[in-house]
C-alpha positions as CSV (number, residue, x, y, z in Angstrom):
1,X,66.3,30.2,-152.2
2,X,65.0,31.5,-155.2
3,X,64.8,34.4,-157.1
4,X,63.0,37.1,-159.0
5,X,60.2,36.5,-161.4
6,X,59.6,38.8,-164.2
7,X,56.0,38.3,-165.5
8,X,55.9,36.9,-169.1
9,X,59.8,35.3,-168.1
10,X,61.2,32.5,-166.3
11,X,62.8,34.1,-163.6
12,X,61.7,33.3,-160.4
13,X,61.0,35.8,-157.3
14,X,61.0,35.5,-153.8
15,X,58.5,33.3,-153.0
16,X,56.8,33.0,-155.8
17,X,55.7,30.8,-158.6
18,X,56.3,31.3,-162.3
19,X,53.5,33.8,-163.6
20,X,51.2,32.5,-166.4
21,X,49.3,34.6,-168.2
22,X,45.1,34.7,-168.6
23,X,42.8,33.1,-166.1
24,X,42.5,29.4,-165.6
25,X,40.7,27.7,-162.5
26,X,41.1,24.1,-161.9
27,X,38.8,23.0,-159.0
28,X,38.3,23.6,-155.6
29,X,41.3,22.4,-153.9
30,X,44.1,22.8,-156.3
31,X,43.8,26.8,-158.1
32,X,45.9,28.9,-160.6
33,X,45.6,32.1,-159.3
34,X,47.1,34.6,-162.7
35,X,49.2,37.8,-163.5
36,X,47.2,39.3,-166.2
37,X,48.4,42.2,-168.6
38,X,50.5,44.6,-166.3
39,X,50.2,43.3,-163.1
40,X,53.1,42.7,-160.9
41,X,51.2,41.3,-157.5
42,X,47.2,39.8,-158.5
43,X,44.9,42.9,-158.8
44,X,47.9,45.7,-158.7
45,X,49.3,46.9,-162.0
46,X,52.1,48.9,-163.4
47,X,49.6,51.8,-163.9
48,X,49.1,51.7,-160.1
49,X,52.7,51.5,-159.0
50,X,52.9,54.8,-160.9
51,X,50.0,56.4,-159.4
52,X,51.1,55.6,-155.9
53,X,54.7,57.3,-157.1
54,X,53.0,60.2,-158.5
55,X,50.7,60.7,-155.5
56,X,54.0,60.9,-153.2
57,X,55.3,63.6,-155.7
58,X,52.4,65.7,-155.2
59,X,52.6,66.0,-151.3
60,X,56.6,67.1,-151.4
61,X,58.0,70.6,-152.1
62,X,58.7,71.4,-155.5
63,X,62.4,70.4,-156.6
64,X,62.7,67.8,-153.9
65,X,63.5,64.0,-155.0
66,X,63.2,60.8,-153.5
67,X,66.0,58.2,-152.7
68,X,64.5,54.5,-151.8
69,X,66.8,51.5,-150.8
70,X,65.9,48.0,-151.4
71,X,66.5,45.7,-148.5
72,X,69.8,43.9,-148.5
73,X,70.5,40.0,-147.7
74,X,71.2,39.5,-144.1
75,X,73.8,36.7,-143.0
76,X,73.0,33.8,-141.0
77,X,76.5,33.1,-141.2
78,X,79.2,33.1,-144.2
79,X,77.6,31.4,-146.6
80,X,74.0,31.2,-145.1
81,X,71.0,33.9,-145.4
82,X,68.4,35.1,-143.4
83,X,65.0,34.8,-145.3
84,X,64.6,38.0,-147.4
85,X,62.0,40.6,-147.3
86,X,62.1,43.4,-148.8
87,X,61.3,46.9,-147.7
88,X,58.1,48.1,-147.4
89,X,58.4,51.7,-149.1
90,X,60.4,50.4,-152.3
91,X,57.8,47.4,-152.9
92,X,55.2,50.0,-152.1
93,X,56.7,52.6,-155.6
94,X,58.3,49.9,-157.7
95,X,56.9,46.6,-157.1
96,X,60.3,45.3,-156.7
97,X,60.9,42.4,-154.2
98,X,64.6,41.8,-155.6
99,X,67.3,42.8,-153.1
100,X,69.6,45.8,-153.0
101,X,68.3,48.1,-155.7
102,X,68.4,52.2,-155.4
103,X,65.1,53.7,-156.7
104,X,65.4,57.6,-157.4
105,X,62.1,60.1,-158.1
106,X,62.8,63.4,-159.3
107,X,61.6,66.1,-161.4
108,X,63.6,64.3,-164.7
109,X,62.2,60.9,-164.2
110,X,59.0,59.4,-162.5
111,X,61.0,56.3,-161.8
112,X,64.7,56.1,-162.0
113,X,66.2,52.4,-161.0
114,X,69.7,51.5,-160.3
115,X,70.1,48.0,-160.5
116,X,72.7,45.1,-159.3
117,X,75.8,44.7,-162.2
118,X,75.4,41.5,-163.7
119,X,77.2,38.6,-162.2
120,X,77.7,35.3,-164.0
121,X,78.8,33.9,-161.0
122,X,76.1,34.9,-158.1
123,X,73.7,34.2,-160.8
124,X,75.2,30.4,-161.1
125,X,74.7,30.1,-157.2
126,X,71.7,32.1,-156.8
127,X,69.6,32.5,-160.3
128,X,68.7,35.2,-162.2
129,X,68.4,39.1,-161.1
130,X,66.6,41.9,-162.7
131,X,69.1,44.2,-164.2
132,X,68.9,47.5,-165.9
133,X,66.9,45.6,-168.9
134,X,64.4,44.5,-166.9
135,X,64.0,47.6,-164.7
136,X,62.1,49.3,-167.7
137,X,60.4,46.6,-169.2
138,X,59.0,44.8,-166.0
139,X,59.2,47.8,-163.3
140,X,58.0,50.4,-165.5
141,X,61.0,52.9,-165.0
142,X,62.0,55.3,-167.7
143,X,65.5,55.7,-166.9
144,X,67.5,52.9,-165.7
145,X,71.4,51.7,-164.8
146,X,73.4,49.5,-163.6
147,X,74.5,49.9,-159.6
148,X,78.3,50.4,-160.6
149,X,77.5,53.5,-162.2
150,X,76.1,55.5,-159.2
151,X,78.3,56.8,-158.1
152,X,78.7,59.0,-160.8
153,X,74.9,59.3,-161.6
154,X,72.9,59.9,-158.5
155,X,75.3,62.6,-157.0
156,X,74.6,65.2,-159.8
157,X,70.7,64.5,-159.4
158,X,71.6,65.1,-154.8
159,X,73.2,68.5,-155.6
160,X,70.1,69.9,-158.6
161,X,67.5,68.7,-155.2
162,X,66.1,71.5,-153.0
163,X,65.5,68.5,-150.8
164,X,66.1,65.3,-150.4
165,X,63.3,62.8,-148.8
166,X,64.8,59.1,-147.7
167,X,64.4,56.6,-144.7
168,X,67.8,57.1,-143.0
169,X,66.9,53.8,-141.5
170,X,67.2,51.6,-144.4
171,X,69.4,53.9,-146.5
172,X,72.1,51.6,-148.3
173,X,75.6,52.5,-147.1
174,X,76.3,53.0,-150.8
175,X,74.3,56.1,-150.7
176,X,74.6,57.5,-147.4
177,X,78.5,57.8,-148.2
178,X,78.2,59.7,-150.8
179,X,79.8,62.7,-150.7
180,X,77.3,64.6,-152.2
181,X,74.1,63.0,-150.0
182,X,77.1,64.1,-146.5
183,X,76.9,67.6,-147.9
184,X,72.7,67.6,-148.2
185,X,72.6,66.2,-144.7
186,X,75.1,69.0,-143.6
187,X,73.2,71.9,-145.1
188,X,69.7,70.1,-143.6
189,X,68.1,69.4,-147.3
190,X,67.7,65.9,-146.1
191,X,64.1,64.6,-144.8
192,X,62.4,61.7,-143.4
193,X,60.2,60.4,-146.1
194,X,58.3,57.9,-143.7
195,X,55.9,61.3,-142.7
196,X,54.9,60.9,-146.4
197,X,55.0,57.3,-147.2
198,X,53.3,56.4,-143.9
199,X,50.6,58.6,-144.8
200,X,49.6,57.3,-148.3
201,X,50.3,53.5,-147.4
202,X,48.0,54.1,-144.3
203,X,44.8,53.9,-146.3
204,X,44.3,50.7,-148.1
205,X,42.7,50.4,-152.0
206,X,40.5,47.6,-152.9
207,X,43.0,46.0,-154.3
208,X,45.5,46.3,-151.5
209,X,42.5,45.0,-149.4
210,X,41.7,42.0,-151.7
211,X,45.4,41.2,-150.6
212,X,45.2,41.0,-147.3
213,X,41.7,39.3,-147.0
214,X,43.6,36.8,-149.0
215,X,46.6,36.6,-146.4
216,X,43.5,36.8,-143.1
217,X,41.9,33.5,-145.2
218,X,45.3,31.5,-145.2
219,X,46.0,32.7,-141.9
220,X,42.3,32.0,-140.1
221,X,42.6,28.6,-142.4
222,X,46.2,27.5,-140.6
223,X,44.5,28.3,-137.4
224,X,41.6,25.8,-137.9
225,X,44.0,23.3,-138.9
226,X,46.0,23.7,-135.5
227,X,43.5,23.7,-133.6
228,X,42.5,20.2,-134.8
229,X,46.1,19.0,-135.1
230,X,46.2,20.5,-131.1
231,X,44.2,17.6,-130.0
232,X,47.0,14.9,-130.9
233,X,50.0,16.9,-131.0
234,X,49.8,18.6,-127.4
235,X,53.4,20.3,-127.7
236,X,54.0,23.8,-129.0
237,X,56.8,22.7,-131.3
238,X,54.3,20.4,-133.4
239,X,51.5,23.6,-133.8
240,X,54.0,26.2,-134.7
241,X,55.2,23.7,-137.1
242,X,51.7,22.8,-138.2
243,X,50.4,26.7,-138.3
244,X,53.3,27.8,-140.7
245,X,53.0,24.6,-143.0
246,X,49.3,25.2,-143.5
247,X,50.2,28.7,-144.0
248,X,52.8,28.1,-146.9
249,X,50.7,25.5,-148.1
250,X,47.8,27.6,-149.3
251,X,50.0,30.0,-150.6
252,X,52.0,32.2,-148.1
253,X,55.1,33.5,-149.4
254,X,56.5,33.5,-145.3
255,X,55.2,34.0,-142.3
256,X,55.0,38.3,-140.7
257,X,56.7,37.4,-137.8
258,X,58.2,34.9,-135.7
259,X,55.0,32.4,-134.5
260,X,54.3,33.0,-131.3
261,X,52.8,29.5,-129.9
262,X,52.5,29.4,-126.0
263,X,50.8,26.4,-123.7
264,X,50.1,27.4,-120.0
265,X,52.1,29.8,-118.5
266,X,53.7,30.3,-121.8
267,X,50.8,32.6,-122.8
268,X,50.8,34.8,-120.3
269,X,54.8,35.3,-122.4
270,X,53.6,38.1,-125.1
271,X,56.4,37.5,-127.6
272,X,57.1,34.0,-126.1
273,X,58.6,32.1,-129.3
274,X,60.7,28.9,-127.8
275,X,57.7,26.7,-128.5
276,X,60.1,23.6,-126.6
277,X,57.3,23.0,-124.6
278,X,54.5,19.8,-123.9
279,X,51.3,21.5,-122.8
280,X,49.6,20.0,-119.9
281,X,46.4,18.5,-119.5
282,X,43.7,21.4,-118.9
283,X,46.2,23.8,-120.1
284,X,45.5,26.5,-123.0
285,X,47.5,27.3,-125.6
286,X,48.1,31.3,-126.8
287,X,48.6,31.6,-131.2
288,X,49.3,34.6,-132.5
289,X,49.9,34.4,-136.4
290,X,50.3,36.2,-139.3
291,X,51.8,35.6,-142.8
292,X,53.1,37.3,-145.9
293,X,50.6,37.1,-149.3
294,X,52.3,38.9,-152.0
295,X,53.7,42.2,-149.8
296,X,50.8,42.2,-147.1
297,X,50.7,40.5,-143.9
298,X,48.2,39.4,-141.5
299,X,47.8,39.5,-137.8
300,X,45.9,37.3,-135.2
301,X,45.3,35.7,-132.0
302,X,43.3,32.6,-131.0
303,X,43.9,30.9,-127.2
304,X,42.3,27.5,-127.2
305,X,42.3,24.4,-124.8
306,X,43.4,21.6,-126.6
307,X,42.0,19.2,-124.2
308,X,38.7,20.3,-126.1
309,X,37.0,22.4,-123.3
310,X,37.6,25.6,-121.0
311,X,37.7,24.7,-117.1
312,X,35.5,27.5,-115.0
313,X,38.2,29.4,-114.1
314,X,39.8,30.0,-117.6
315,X,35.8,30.3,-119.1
316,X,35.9,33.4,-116.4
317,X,38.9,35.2,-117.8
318,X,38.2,34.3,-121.5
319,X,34.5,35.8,-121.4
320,X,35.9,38.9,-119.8
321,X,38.5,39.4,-122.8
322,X,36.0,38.7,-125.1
323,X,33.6,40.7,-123.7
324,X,36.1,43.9,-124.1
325,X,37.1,42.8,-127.7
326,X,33.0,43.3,-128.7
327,X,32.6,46.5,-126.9
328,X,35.7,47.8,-128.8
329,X,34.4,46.4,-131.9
330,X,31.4,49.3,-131.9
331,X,33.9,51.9,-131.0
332,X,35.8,50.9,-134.9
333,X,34.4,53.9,-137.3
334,X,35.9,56.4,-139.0
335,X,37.0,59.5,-136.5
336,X,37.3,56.9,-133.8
337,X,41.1,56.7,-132.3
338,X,43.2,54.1,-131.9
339,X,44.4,55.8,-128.4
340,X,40.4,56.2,-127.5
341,X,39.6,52.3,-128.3
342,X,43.1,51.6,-126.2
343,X,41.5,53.5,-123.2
344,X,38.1,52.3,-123.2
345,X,39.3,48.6,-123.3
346,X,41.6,49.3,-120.3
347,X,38.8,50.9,-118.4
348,X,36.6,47.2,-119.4
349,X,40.1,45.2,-118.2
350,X,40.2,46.5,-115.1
351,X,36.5,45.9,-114.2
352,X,37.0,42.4,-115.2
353,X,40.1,42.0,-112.6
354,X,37.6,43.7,-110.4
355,X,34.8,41.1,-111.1
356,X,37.8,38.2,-110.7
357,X,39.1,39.8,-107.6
358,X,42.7,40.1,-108.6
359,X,42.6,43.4,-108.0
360,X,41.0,45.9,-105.2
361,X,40.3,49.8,-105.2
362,X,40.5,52.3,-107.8
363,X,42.4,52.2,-111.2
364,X,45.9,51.8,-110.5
365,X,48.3,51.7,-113.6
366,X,51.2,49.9,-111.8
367,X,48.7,47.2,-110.7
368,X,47.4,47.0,-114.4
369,X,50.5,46.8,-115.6
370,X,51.0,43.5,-113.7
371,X,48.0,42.0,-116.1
372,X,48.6,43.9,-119.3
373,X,51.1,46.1,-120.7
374,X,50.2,46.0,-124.4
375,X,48.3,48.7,-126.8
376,X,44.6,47.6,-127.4
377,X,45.6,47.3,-131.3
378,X,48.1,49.0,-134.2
379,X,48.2,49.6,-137.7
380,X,48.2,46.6,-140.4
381,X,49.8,46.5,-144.2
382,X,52.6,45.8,-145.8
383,X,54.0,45.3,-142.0
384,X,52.7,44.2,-138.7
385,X,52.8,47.1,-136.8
386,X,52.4,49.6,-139.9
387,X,52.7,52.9,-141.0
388,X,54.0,53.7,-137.4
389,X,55.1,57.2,-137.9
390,X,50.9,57.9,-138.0
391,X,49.6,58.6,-134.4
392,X,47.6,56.5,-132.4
393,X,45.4,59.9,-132.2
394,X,45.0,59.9,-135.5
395,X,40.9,59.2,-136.3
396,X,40.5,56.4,-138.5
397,X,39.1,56.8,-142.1
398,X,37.9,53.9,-144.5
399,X,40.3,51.6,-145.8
400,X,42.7,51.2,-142.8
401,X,43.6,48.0,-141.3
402,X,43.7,47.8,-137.5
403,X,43.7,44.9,-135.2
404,X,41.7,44.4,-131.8
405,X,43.7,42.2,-129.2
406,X,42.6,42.5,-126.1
407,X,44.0,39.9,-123.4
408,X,45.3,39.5,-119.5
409,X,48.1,37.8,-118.6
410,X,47.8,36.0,-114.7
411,X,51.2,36.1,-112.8
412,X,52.0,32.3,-111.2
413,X,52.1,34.5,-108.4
414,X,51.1,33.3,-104.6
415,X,49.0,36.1,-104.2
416,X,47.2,35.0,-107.3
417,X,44.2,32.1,-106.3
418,X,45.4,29.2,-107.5
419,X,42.6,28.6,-109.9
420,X,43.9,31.9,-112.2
421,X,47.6,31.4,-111.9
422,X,49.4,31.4,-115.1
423,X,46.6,32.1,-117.2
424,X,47.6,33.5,-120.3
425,X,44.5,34.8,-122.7
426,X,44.5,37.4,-125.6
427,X,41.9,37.1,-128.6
428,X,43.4,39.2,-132.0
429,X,41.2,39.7,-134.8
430,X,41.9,41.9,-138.0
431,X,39.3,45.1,-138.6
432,X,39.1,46.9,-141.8
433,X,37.3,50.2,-141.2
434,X,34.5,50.8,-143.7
435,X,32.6,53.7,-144.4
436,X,30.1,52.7,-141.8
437,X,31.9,51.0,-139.4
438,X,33.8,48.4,-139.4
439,X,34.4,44.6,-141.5
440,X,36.6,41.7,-139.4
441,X,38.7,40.1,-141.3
442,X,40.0,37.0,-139.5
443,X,36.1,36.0,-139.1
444,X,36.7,32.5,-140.1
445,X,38.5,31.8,-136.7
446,X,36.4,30.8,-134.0
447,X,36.2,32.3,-131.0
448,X,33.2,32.2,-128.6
449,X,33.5,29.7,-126.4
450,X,30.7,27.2,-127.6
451,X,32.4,26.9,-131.0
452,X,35.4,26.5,-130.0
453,X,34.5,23.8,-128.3
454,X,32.0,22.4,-130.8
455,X,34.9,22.7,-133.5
456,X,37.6,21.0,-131.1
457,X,34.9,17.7,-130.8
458,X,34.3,17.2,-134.5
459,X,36.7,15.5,-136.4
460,X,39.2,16.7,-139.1
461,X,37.2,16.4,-142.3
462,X,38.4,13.8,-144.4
463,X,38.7,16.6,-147.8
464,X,41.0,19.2,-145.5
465,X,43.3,16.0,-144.5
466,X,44.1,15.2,-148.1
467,X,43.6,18.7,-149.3
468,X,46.2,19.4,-151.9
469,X,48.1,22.9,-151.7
470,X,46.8,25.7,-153.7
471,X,49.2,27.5,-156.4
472,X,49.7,30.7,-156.5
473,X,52.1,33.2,-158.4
C-alpha cells in the first residue's frame, strides 16, 4: 500500500505516481501525464479547491462552520486493510486523499486542517503522511495542527458557531464525542451539509469533466480488451480479471465498485459479483464497470456473446433494450428529469415484453417488476450513484453526469418460452448533459449489434497485445 504524494516531494499517495513537474510526452503507448504549478489532481489547482470552499461558504447562514472527516482505514483483519478511498466531500474542499484528517471552515479561516501526529513507527510500516507542515504548503490551508491537539482546538471554534454543517454519516468518532459538538446537536445547531455539498458537486466544471472523460476512456478501453480476451477465456473469473488489469494498466487508481461480470443466467443477477462461473456455448455475458481516475469514477454496461454472435432470440431482447436506451437518449437536455426519462423507458419496456409475449394486458407493476426493478439511470462523480441527496425530479442542467441503463432480466422460469429463459441484458452508457443536449461518454464501447459482432471476428491487434501501460501521476 502506498502513500501520500505531495507535489514537488517524494511522498507517494494513494494510487499514485510520483508528480513531476512541466510537460513531457513520450509517444503513443507509453505517456507522462504532469502536475503543473498548483495542481493537486491534472487540470484542478489549489486556486480551485478554494473556490469550491468559498462557494460552499456563500450558500450557509452567516456564523455557521463546516466540520469534514477524512475517511478512515477499514480492517480486513488485524493487520490487513481494506483498499482506501477517501471521502468524497473532503477530497471535493481539500484535495486530500490521505486518511483520517478533520478539515474545519469557519468565519476565522477558509481552511483549517487537523492532521495525523507524526509517528516514526506507522511511518516505517506504512510511509510517509502529510502532517501539519504539509497541510499549508501542499493543501493550501492557512491554519493548521496536529490531530492530538483537537480536542482542545476545535471545541472553542463548535461553541462561537451559530451552526454547525457535517455529514453525520462519516463524522470521525473523535468529533462526534466531543462534548462540545453533543451540546450543538442537543440545542439543534447541527445540519446535514450533504443538502449543500450535493448541490455544488452536482454540476461538473471542465476540468472535473476532463477527469471523467479520462476514467469513460480507460474504462470503454478495458471493455474492448475483454471482449477480445472473452473469446479464449470463456469464464467470468478470467474477464473480471482481465477488465480490472486493463483498467489499472492505463492508469486507474481502483476500480468504483465491485465488477460485476455475469455469463448466462448470471446476468439476469444485477449486482451478481461471484464471477466462479464457465459461460456456456451461446451464452452472453453481462459487464458492468467503472473505475477510479484521480477522485472520479465511471460507470458502464456492455452484454456481449462471446461465442462472437447473438442467437435470434437474445438479438430480440437486445434490440428492444437498445431501442429504449436511444429513445431516452433524446429525452437528455437540460430541464429534462431523471424520474421523467425513468418513466418513459418503463413505458418502452413494457411494449417490448408485449412485442416478446412475456407479458399480456395492461401495465402491471408487479409483473414489471418480475423483468426490471432498477431506476432508468443516477447521478455520476466523485461516486457511482452521486450527489444522491439531489432528487430524481430535479431537471438536469449542463455539466451533470447521468447514466442510461436500460435492461430486462428473463426469469429461468417454466412459464418463460424456453428460447428467453435466463436472459440477462442491460446496455449502460455515461451522458454528460450539454447545453444542447446531451454528449455520451463511454462512446468508444460498441454496442449495436453489427459491431459487436464485427469487433468479436477481428483479431486482437498485434500493437494493443504488446501495448505498454501508460503513466500517470
Amino acid at each position: 500500500m502506498a502513500s501520500i504524494l505531495l507535489p514537488g516531494d517524494g511522498i507517494l499517495n494513494h494510487g499514485r505516481l510520483p508528480t513531476m513537474r512541466g510537460s513531457l510526452r513520450l509517444n503513443r503507448t507509453l505517456r507522462w501525464q504532469m502536475l503543473s504549478g498548483d495542481e493537486l489532481f491534472p487540470g484542478i489547482s489549489l486556486r480551485d479547491f478554494k473556490e469550491r470552499r468559498t462557494a460552499l461558504r456563500s450558500r450557509l447562514p452567516t456564523e455557521s462552520m463546516v466540520i469534514l472527516s477524512a475517511a478512515s482505514v477499514k480492517q480486513m483483519t488485524d493487520v490487513v486493510p481494506y483498499p482506501f478511498r477517501q471521502d468524497a466531500d473532503y477530497l471535493y474542499y481539500t484535495g486530500s486523499q490521505q486518511p483520517e484528517g478533520i478539515a474545519v471552515l469557519y468565519d476565522d479561516a477558509d481552511l483549517c486542517m487537523f492532521m495525523p501526529n507524526w509517528d516514526p513507527e506507522r511511518e516505517t510500516w506504512n510511509g510517509k503522511l502529510a502532517g501539519p507542515d504539509e497541510a499549508s504548503r501542499v493543501f493550501g490551508a492557512d491554519v493548521t495542527h496536529s490531530l492530538r491537539r483537537l480536542r482542545k482546538v476545535l471545541p472553542d471554534i463548535i461553541r462561537r458557531a451559530k451552526t454547525v454543517f457535517c455529514d453525520l454519516g462519516s463524522l470521525t468518532p473523535v468529533v462526534a464525542e466531543l462534548e462540545a459538538f453533543q451540546s450543538a446537536l442537543q440545542q439543534g445547531r447541527v445540519r446535514s451539509l450533504n443538502r449543500y455539498s450535493h448541490q455544488q458537486r452536482w454540476v461538473k466544471s471542465p476540468s472535473e469533466l476532463n477527469l471523467m472523460r479520462e476514467a469513460a476512456s480507460i474504462t470503454c478501453k478495458a471493455v474492448k480488451r475483454s471482449m477480445q480476451a472473452s473469446r479464449a477465456w470463456q469464464h467470468e473469473h478470467l474477464l473480471a480479471a482481465t477488465v480490472e488489469y486493463e483498467c489499472k494498466r492505463r492508469g486507474a487508481q481502483q476500480m468504483a465498485f465491485p465488477s460485476v461480470v455475469g455469463g448466462g443466467a448470471n446476468g439476469s443477477i444485477v449486482h451478481y459479483s461471484r464471477h466462479d462461473k464457465k459461460i456456456d456455448n451461446e451464452a452472453l455475458v453481462l459487464m458492468d464497470v467503472g473505475c477510479e481516475y484521480h477522485g472520479y469514477v465511471s460507470d458502464m454496461t456492455r452484454t456481449w456473446p462471446p461465442c462472437g454472435y447473438f442467437t435470434d432470440a437474445k438479438k430480440q431482447v437486445y434490440t428492444i433494450i437498445l431501442d429504449v436506451m436511444k429513445e431516452c437518449f433524446k429525452m437528455c437536455r437540460p430541464g429534462v428529469t431523471l424520474s421523467q426519462i425513468h418513466s418513459r423507458s418503463v413505458a418502452l419496456l413494457w411494449e417490448g415484453l408485449l412485442k416478446l409475449g412475456l407479458v399480456t394486458g395492461p401495465f402491471d407493476l408487479f409483473k414489471f417488476y418480475s423483468f426490471n426493478r432498477t431506476q432508468i439511470g443516477h447521478y455520476l462523480g466523485m461516486d457511482v450513484h452521486d450527489c444522491s441527496t439531489v432528487s430524481l425530479d430535479r431537471p438536469l442542467q449542463p455539466g451533470v453526469v447521468i447514466t442510461i441503463e436500460p435492461g430486462l432480466y428473463i426469469p429461468a422460469k417454466q412459464t418463460i418460452p424456453e428460447k428467453f429463459r435466463g436472459i440477462g441484458i442491460r446496455i449502460e452508457d455515461e451522458v454528460l448533459i450539454t447545453a444542447t443536449g446531451y454528449e455520451i461518454l463511454t462512446a468508444e464501447a460498441p454496442k449495436e449489434i453489427e459491431e459487436i459482432e464485427q469487433f468479436l471476428a477481428q483479431s486482437p491487434n498485434d500493437n494493443d497485445l504488446t501495448e505498454k501501460p501508460s503513466l500517470f501521476c
